[in-house]
C-alpha positions as CSV (number, residue, x, y, z in Angstrom):
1,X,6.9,-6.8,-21.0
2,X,3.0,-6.1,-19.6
3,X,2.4,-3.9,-16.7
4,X,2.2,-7.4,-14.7
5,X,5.3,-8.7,-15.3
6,X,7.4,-5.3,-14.5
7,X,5.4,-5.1,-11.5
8,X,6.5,-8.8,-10.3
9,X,10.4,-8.5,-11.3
10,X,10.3,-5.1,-9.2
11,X,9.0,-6.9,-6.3
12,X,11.6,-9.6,-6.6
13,X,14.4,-7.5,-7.1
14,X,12.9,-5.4,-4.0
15,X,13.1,-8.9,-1.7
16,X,17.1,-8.0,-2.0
17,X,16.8,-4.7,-0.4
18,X,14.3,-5.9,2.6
19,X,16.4,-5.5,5.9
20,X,15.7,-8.5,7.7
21,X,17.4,-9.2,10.7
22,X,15.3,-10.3,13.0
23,X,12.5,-12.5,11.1
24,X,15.4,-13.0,7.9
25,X,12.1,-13.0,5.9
26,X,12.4,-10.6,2.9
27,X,9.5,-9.0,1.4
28,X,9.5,-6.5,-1.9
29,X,6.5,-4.8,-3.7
30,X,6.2,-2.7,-6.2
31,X,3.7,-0.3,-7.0
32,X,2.1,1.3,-10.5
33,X,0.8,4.4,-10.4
34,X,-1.7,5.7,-13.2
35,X,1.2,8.2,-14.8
36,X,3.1,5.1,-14.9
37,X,5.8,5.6,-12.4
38,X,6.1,2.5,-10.3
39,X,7.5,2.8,-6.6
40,X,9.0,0.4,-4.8
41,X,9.0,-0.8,-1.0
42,X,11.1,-3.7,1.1
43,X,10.2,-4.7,4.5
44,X,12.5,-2.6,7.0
45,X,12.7,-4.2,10.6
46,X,13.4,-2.6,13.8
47,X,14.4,-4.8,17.1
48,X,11.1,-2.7,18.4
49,X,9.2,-5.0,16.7
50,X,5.9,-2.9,16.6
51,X,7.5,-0.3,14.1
52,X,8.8,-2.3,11.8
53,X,7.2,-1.3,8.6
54,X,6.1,-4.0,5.7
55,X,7.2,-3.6,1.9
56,X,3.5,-2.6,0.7
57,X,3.1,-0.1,3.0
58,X,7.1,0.8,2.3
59,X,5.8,1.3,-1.8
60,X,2.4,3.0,-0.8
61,X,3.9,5.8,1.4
62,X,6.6,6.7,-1.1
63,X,4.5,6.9,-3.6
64,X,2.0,9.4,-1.6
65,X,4.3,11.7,0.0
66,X,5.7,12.0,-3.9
67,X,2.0,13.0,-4.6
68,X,0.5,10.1,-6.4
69,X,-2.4,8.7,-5.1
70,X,-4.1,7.1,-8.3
71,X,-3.1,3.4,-8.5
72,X,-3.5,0.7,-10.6
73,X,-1.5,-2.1,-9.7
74,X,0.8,-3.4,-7.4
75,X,3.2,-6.6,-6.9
76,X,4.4,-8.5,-3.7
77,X,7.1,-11.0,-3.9
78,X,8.5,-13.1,-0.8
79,X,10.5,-16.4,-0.4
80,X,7.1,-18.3,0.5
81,X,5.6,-21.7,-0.4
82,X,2.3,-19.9,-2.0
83,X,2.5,-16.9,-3.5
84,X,2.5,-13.9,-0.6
85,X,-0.6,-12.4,0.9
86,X,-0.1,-9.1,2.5
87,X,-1.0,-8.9,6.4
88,X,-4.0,-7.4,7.7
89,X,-1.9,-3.8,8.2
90,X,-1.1,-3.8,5.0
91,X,-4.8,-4.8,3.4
92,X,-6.0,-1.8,5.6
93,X,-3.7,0.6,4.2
94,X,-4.0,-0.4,0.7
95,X,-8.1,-0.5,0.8
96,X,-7.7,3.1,2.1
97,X,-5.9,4.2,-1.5
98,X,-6.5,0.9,-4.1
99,X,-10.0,0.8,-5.6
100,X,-12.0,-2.7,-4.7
101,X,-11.4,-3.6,-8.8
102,X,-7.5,-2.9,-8.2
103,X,-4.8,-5.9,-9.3
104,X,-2.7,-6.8,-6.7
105,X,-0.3,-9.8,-8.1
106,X,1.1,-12.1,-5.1
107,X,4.1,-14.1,-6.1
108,X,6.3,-16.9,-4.2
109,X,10.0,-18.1,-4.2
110,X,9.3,-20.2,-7.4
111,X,7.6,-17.0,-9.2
112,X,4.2,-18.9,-9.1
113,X,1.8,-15.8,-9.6
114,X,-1.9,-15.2,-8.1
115,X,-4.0,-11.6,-8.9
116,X,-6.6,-10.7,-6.1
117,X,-8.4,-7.6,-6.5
118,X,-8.3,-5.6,-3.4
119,X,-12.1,-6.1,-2.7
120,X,-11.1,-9.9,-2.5
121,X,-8.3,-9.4,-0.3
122,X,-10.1,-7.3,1.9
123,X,-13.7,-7.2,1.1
124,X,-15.5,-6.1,4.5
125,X,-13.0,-3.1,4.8
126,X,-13.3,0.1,7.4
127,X,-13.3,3.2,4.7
128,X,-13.3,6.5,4.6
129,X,-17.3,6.8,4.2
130,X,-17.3,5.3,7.9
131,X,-15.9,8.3,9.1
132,X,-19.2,10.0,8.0
């Protein structure tokens, strides 16, 4: 199985794990790392709407507070009509650790599959050279 493919069952197995109560849309992603560990986020609501926290950014943070910070892949899998694109949160937080080249595979309920690199999901991004 490629890289790709483990990435996107992750993320749909993730989907299972999303608390939802509120919206009842489920979200998983799924996140390789360059030593090959792969971390995995859901979408975890909160009736305070504002800090409810999205399955990317879920993955991301788990995988930097275990000390990784060189990625090369991720995965996002929802029960949508086309395959997922992360919100603008999400793109902002992923351009701050992905490289612009970096595969990011979107997937839908049928498992229809798209790969954006991050500099086409996000290609005007504020980085950490602004803070200069």
């Amino acid at each position: 199985m490629s890289n790709k493919e483990q990435l996107i069952q992750a993320a749909v197995q993730m989907k299972n794990k999303a608390y939802v109560p509120y919206s009842k849309f489920p979200v998983g992603a799924a996140l390789l790392t360059a030593s090959g560990k792969i971390y995995t986020g859901c979408n975890i609501e909160n009736a305070a709407y504002s800090v409810t926290c999205c399955a990317e950014r879920v993955a991301i943070f788990k995988a930097v507070s275990e000390g990784e910070t060189d990625f090369v892949g991720m995965a996002v899998a929802a029960n949508t009509k086309r395959p997922v694109p992360p919100c603008g949160a999400c793109r902002q937080v992923m351009s701050e650790f992905f490289t612009d080249s970096m595969p990011i595979h979107l997937t839908n309920e049928a498992e229809k599959h798209e790969t954006f690199s991050m500099k086409e999901l996000l290609p005007f991004s504020f980085s950490p050279q602004d803070m200069d």
